[in-house]
Structures are given as structure tokens and as C-alpha cells.
C-alpha positions as CSV (number, residue, x, y, z in Angstrom):
1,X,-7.5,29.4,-3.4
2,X,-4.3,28.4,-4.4
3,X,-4.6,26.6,-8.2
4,X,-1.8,23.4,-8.6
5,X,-1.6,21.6,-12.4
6,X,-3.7,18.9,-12.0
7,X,-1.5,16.0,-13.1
8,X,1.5,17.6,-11.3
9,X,-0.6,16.7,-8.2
10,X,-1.7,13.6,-9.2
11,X,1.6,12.6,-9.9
12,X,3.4,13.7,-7.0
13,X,6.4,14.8,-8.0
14,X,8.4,17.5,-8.4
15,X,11.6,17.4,-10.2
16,X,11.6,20.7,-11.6
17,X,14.6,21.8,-13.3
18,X,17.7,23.9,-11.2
19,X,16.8,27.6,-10.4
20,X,13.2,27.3,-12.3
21,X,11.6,29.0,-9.3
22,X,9.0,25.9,-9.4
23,X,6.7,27.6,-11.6
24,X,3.2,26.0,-11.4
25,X,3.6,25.4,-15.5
26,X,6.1,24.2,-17.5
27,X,6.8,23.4,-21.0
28,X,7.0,19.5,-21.9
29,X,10.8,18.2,-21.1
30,X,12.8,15.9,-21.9
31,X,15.4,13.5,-20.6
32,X,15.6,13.5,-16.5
33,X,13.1,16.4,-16.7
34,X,10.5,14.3,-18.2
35,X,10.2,12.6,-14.5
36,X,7.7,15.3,-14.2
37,X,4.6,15.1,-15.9
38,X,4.1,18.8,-17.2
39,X,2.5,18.3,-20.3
40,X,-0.7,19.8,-18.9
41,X,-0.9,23.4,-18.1
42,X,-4.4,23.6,-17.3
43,X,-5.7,24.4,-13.2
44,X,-8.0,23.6,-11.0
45,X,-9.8,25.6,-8.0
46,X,-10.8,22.2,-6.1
47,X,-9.3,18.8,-6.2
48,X,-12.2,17.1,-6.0
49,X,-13.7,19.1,-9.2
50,X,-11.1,17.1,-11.2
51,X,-11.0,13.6,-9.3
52,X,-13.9,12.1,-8.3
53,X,-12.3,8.3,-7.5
54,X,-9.3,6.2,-6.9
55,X,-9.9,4.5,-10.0
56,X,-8.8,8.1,-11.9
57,X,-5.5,8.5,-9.7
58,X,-4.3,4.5,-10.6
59,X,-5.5,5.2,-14.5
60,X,-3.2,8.8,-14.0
61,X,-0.6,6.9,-12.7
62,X,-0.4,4.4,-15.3
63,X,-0.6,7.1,-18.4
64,X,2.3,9.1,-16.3
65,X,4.6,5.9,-16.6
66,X,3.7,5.5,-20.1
67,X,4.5,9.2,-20.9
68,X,8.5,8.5,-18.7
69,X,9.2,5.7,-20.6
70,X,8.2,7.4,-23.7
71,X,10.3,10.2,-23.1
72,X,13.6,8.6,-21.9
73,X,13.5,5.3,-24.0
74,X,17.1,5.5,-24.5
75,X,17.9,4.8,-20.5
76,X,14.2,3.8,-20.0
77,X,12.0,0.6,-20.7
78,X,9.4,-1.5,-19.0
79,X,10.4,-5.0,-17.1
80,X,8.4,-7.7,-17.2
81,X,5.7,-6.4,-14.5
82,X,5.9,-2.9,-16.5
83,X,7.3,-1.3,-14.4
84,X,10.1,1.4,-15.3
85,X,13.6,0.2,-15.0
86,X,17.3,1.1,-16.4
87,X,17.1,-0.3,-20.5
88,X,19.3,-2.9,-20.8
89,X,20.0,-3.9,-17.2
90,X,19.8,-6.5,-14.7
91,X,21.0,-7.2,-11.4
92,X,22.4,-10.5,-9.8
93,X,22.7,-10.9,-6.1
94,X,25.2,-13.1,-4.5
95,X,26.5,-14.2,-7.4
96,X,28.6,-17.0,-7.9
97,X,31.2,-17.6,-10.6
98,X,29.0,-20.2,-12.6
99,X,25.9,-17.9,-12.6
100,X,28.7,-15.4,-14.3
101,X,29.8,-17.6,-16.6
102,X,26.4,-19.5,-17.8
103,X,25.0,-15.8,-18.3
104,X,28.3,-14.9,-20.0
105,X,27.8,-17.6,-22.3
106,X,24.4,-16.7,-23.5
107,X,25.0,-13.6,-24.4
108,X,25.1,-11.3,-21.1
109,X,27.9,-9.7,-20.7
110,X,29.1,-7.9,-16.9
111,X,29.2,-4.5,-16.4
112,X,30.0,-4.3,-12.6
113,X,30.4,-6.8,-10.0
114,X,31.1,-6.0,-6.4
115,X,29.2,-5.3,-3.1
116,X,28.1,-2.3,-2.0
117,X,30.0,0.1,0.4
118,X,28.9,-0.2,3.8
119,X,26.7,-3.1,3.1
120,X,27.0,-6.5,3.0
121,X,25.4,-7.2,-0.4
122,X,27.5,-8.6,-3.7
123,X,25.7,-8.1,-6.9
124,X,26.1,-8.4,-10.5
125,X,25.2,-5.7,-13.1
126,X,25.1,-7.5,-16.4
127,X,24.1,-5.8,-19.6
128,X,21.1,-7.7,-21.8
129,X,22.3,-9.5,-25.1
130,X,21.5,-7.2,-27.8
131,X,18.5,-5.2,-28.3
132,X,16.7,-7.9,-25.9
133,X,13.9,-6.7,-24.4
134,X,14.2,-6.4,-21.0
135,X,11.4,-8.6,-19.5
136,X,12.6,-11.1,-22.3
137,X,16.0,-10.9,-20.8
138,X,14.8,-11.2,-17.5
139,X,13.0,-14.2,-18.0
140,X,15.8,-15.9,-20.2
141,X,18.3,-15.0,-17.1
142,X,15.4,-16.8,-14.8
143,X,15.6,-19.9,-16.6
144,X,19.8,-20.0,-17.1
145,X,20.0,-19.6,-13.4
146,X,17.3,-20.9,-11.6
147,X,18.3,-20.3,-8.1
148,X,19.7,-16.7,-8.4
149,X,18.6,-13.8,-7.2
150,X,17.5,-11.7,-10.4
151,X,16.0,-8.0,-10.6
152,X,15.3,-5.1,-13.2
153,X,17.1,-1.8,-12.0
154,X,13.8,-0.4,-11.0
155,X,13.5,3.7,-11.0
156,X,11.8,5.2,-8.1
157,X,9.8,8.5,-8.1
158,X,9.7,11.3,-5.7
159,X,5.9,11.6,-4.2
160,X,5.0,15.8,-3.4
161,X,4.6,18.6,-5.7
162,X,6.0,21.8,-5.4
163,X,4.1,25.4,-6.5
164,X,5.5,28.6,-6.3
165,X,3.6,30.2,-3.9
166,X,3.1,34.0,-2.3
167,X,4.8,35.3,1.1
168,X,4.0,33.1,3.9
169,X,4.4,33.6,7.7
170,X,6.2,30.7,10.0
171,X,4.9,29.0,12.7
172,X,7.6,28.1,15.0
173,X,7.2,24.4,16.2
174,X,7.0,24.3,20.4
175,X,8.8,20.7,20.0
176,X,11.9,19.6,21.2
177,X,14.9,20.2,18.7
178,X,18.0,18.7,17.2
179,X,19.1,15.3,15.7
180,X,20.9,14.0,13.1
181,X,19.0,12.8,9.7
182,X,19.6,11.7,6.1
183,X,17.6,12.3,3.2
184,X,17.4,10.0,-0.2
185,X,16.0,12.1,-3.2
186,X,17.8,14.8,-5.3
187,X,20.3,17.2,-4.4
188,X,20.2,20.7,-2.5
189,X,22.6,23.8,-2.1
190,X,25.3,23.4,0.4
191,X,25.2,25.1,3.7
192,X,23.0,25.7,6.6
193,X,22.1,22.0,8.4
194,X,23.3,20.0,5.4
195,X,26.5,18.3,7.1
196,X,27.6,16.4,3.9
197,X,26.7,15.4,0.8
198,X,27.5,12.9,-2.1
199,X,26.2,11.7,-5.4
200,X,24.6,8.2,-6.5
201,X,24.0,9.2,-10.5
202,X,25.4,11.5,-13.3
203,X,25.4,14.9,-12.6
204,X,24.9,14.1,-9.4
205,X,24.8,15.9,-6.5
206,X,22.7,18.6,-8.3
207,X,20.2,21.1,-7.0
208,X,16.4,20.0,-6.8
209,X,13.7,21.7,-6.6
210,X,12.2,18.6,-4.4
211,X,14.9,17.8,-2.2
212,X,15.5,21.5,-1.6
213,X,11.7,21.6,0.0
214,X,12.5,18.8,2.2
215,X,15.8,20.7,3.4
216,X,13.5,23.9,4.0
217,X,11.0,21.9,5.8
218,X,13.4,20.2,8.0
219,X,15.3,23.3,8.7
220,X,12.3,24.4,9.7
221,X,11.3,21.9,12.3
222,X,14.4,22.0,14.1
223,X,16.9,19.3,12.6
224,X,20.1,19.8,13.5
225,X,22.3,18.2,11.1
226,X,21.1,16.7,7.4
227,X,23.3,14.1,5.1
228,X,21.8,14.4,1.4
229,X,22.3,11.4,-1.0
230,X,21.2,12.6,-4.7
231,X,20.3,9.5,-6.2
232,X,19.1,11.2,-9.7
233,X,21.4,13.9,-10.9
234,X,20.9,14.5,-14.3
235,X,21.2,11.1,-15.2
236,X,17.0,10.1,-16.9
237,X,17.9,6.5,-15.5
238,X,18.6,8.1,-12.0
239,X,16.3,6.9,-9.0
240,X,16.7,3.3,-9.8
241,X,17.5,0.9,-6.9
242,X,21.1,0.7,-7.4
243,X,21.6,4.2,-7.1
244,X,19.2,4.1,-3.6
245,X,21.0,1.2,-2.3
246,X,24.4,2.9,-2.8
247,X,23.3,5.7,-0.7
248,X,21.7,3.8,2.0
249,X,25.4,2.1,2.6
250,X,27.0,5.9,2.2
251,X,23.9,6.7,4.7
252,X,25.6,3.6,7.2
253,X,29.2,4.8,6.8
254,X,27.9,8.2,7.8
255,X,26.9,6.7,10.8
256,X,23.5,8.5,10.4
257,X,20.9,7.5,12.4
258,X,17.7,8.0,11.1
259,X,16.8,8.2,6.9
260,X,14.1,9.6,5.1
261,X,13.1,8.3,1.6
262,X,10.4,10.1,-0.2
263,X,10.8,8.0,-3.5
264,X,8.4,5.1,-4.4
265,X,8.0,2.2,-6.5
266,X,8.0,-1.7,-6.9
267,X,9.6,-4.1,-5.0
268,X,12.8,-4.7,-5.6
269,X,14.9,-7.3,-4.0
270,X,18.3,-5.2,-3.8
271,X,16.3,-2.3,-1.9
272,X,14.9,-4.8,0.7
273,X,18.1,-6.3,1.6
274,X,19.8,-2.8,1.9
275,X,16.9,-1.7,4.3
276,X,17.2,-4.8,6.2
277,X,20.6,-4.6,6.6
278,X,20.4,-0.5,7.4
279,X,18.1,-1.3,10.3
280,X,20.3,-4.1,11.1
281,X,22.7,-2.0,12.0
282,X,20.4,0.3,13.7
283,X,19.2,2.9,11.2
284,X,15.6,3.8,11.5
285,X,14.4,4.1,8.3
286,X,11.4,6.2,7.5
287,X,9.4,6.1,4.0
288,X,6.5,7.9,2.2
289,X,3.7,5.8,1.2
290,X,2.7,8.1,-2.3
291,X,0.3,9.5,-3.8
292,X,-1.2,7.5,-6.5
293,X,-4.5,6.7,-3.9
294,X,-5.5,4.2,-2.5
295,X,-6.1,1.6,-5.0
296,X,-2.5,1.7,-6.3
297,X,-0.1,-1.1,-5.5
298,X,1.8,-0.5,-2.0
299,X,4.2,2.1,-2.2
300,X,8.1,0.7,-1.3
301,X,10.3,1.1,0.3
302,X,7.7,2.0,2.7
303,X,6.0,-1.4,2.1
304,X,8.8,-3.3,3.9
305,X,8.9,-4.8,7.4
306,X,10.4,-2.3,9.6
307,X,10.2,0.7,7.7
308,X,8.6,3.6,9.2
309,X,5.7,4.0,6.9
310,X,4.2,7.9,6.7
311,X,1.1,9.1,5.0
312,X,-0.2,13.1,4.7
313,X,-2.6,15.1,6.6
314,X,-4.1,18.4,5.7
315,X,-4.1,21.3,8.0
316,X,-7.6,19.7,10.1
317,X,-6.0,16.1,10.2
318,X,-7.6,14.6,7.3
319,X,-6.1,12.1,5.3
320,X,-4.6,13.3,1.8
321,X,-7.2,11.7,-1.0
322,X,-4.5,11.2,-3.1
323,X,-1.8,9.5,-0.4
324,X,-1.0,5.7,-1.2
325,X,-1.0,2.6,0.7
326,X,1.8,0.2,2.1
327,X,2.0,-3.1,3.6
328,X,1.8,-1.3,6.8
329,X,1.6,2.8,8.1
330,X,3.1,4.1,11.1
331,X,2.5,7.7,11.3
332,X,1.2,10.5,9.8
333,X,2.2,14.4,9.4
334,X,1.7,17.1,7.5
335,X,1.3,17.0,3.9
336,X,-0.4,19.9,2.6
337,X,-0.7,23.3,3.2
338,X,3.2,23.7,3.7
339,X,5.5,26.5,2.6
340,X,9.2,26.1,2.2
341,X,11.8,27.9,0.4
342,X,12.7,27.3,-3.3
343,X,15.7,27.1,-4.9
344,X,15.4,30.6,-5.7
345,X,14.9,32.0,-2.1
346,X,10.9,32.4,-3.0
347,X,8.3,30.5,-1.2
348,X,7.0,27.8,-2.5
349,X,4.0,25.8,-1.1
350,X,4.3,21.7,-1.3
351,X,1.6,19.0,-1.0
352,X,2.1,15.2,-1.2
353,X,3.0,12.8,1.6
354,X,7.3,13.2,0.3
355,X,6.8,16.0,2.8
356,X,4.8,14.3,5.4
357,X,8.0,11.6,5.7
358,X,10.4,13.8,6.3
359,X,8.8,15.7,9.1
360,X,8.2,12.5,10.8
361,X,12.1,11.5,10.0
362,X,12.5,15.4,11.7
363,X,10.8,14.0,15.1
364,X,12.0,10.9,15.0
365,X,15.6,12.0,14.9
366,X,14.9,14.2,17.5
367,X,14.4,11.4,20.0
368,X,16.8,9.1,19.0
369,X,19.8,11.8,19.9
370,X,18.4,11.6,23.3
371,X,17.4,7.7,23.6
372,X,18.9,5.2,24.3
373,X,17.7,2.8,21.2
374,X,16.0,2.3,18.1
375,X,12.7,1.0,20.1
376,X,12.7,3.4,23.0
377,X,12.8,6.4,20.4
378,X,9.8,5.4,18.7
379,X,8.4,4.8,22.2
380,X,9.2,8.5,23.0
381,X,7.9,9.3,19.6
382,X,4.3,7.3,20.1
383,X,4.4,9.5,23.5
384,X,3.6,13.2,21.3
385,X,1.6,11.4,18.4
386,X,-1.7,12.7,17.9
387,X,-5.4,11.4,17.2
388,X,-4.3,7.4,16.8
389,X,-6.2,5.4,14.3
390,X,-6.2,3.2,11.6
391,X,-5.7,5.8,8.9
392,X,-2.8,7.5,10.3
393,X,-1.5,4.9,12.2
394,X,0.1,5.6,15.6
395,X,-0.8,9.3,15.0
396,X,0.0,12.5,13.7
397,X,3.6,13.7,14.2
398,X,4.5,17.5,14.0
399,X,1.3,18.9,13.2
400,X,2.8,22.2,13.7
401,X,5.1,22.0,11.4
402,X,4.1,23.4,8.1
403,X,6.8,26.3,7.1
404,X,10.3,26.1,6.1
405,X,12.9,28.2,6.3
């Protein structure tokens, strides 16, 4: 059986550094590398040897946080809910020249102010007064302006771990092929489907060792054309809500049609008004739902209205233990026992639901370049979805496809 580090999996993620082959163990990292927990290089033979309750994947989730903010507390700190957000940052939207100049005269001071390209959203980045805490700052900002808009620059966290793996055969998907997608994560190696790329964080666009997985997989079930938005880089801060809202308006001006977004965390109200104003415009935007269980807060984006929430099955259509919860789920697809191709050219088998998304995105897309709208593509698509219910939703998308190329 193939053996996984244990809090890799609970974590769900998989930023591995460039060219590292995704080995199954790693030496602790710093900086952007410490978004992966690898401090644990012990295995397991069965999943369920090792986690026996939800309550064990929301206490693993909590000490994960704890161990990123530790690591990158120079770019890193908690916000007043603790959760993870840029140090020293908050955002202001809509606004207006007295909310800029009362928070001026306390002691903020503006980085950035602007809206974002290809949205219509104006914001404020202002930097905290001193060494101000940030949920301190927050709060003192709430006060000054009473009726703004006020958020931390949350980070959000890819949700599937990748395992180098042994040679694997490909199962060719008997679906209908093509579309146009985008993907929000890392970056991946130019060429093949990838029709354009660009970067939302320093360093950015760099190879990923998770990103590169989801271009495998979709290569694999037939996309025709993928945009990339690398929203980390090598930037430890990268991830955060400005950087994903960026993208989402480079997503619009690339007129793509359908995203996928296998990153969660908190809400944040800069990332709900891109989304609404993405679908707005038409975009169909599809999201993971995680993997911290099922007693962990609801996963977002996938947690908003209108998102195409997507949890993981296994290879006999049962629910991942680990997957998350939203407001709402849609779909389901594959999220285990998948093979893709690494950054190396080596296999690499994935589990986690950031892979289940994107193969849904992959049908999804498919339909839209033949239908007429938003709503009668995901009428189309409820037409091929398997085994309806209330754990995965309108059904299982793609079972078939489990292999990258």
C-alpha cells in the first residue's frame, strides 16, 4: 500500500519546493516552504490507524497554523479571529478620502490604493502604526471608521498532497473533450495546454509541485486550453486575498470562462466581492471544499453563494474522511487514488479534494464551450453526474478520470 506522511495528508497541501521530485519526506523549511507541514517524517499503512475522529483533523489543523505562523513571522501573524494573514496589513474597501485621512491621522499610513484590474472593486492597503498587533489594529481601524469595509489580508492554503509515486498506467476518459479553464494556485512549466500565465506574488509565476498536478490532471481529462494565476511565488505572505482577487480580475480580462481554486480559508470580504463580481460577468467559478474534516469551519471561497462547491471521492465513490465542508456542495470527483506527472517528469500520486475541483472545473469547461450559458452548462453537466446525494451533491463528475499526463 502506498505510505503518505501523515500530517502532509492531514494538511492537504503540497507546496513542495521546485524540482524536489515531491518526495514523501522532507526536512523542516522555512519561509514560503514552511506552507507545508513536513516536520514529521513518520508513515502510515492506513489512514484510519492514525485518525480515528474529526475532532483529530480540526486539532491538526489548528497546530499546522500555529507551526506557519511560527515559521514566517516576519510576513505572517494571526488577526483577530486567528486566522493567518499578511503582518502588518489591512484592507479598506470603497474607501473614501476621510476614511484615508482619519486612519492617516492615527497612525496608519497607505501603502496602495486603487481598484483592481478587471474588477470593479477600490480598496485601500494601509500599513498598521508600529509594531501594532494586527487584531489590535483591526479593531482600532473598526472603531475610527465605523462604516468601512475593513479586512486582514487573509492567506489561503492549497488542499491535496502530492507523493512521489511508482509507474502508473492511464485510463483514457470516454467523455467529451475541450474547453477553456483557469486555475488559482502556484505556478507550472510553460507549454502544452497552458495558454498564458502571469504572477500575483514575488517570485511569482514559479513552478509548483501542486499546481503542476492540477496541470497533469487536466491535461489529462481533456482541457483544451489552461490560464495559470500563481498567487504564491516565493513570496511566505503569498496566497492571501489580495493576491487571489488580482488574479480573478486577470482571470476576467482573459475572458476565461470557467476557474478553478483549490485554496481555502476564512472569509474574507475582498474575495466575496471579486467572486461575485466574476460570476457577474459570467465566470463559473468552481472551488474545493478542503480537507481539514468535517468539523472544521466551511472552507471559502467554496463557501460562497454561487460557487461551485467540490468535495473528493475515492476510487468506489466514497467520500474522502478528511474532505471539508462549505455552506453548500455541488459536485463531487475524484480525489484519491490519482497519478499525475511531477515537476520532474516522474509520477506522482495526489489525494485531497484540490484535485477533485479541478476535474469538475475540467467537465464543466467542457460544456460551457458548447452551451449556450452559464445555467444550461451546469444543466448539461447535472446530465453525466453520477450517484446524486447529499454527500456529494448533484453527483460525481469524471469518475474516470484519475491519471495525468
Amino acid at each position: 500500500m502506498m505510505r503518505i506522511p501523515a500530517l502532509t495528508l492531514l494538511a492537504g497541501m503540497a507546496l513542495l519546493p521546485s524540482g524536489s521530485g515531491a518526495q514523501v519526506a522532507v526536512p523542516p523549511l522555512g519561509g514560503v516552504l514552511g506552507r507545508v507541514d513536513a516536520t514529521v517524517t513518520g508513515t502510515l499503512t492506513t489512514v484510519d490507524r492514525t485518525l480515528r475522529g474529526a475532532g483529530e483533523l480540526v486539532q491538526a489543523r489548528t497546530e499546522r497554523l500555529a507551526r506557519f505562523v511560527a515559521r514566517n513571522a516576519a510576513t505572517v501573524e494571526y488577526d483577530a479571529h486567528r486566522e493567518p494573514a499578511r503582518r502588518g496589513e489591512l484592507l479598506i474597501l470603497d474607501p473614501t478620502a476621510e476614511d484615508l485621512r482619519l486612519a492617516t491621522e492615527s497612525g496608519f499610513s497607505v501603502v496602495a490604493q486603487g481598484s483592481i484590474d478587471g474588477l470593479d472593486t477600490p480598496y485601500a492597503q494601509l500599513a498598521v502604526p508600529g509594531r501594532m498587533p494586527l487584531g489590535r489594529a483591526e479593531a482600532t481601524l473598526h472603531r475610527l471608521l465605523p462604516g468601512a469595509e475593513i479586512t486582514a489580508d487573509h492567506i489561503y492554503f492549497p488542499s491535496g498532497a502530492v507523493a512521489a509515486a511508482g509507474a502508473r498506467s492511464r485510463e483514457e476518459p470516454m467523455l467529451p473533450r475541450g474547453g477553456t479553464l483557469g486555475v488559482i494556485d502556484g505556478g507550472v512549466p510553460a507549454g502544452g495546454i497552458v495558454a498564458g500565465q502571469a504572477g500575483f506574488a514575488a517570485g511569482a509565476p514559479r513552478a509548483d509541485a501542486h499546481a503542476q498536478a492540477i496541470r497533469s490532471l487536466l491535461a489529462g481529462a481533456g482541457a483544451a486550453r489552461l490560464y495559470v494565476a500563481d498567487v504564491y511565488g516565493a513570496d511566505p505572505g503569498g496566497g492571501n486575498a489580495l493576491a487571489i482577487t488580482r488574479a480573478l480580475g486577470w482571470m476576467i480580462r482573459q475572458q476565461v470562462p470557467v476557474v478553478s481554486i483549490s485554496l481555502v480559508g476564512p472569509a474574507n470580504p475582498l474575495v466575496r466581492r471579486a467572486v461575485d463580481q466574476a460570476r457577474a460577468k459570467g465566470m463559473l467559478v468552481v472551488a474545493a471544499v478542503g480537507n481539514d474534516g468535517p468539523a472544521a469551519p466551511p472552507a471559502y471561497p467554496a463557501s460562497y453563494p454561487g460557487v461551485i462547491a467540490v468535495t473528493g471521492v475515492d476510487r468506489q465513490h466514497r467520500v474522502l474522511f478528511e474532505a471539508g465542508t462549505a455552506a453548500h456542495l455541488d459536485y463531487a470527483a475524484p480525489g484519491a487514488d490519482l497519478a499525475a506527472i511531477g515537476l520532474d517528469g516522474h509520477r506522482v500520486t495526489l489525494r485531497g479534494t484540490s484535485f477533485a475541483a479541478p476535474l469538475a472545473a475540467a467537465r464543466i469547461a467542457a460544456h460551457r464551450a458548447r452551451a449556450a450559458s452559464p445555467a444550461s452548462t451546469l444543466q448539461a453537466v447535472d446530465g453525466e453526474a453520477l450517484a446524486r446525494g447529499p454527500r456529494v451533491g448533484r453527483g460525481i463528475l469524471c469518475p474516470e478520470c484519475r491519471s495525468g499526463i
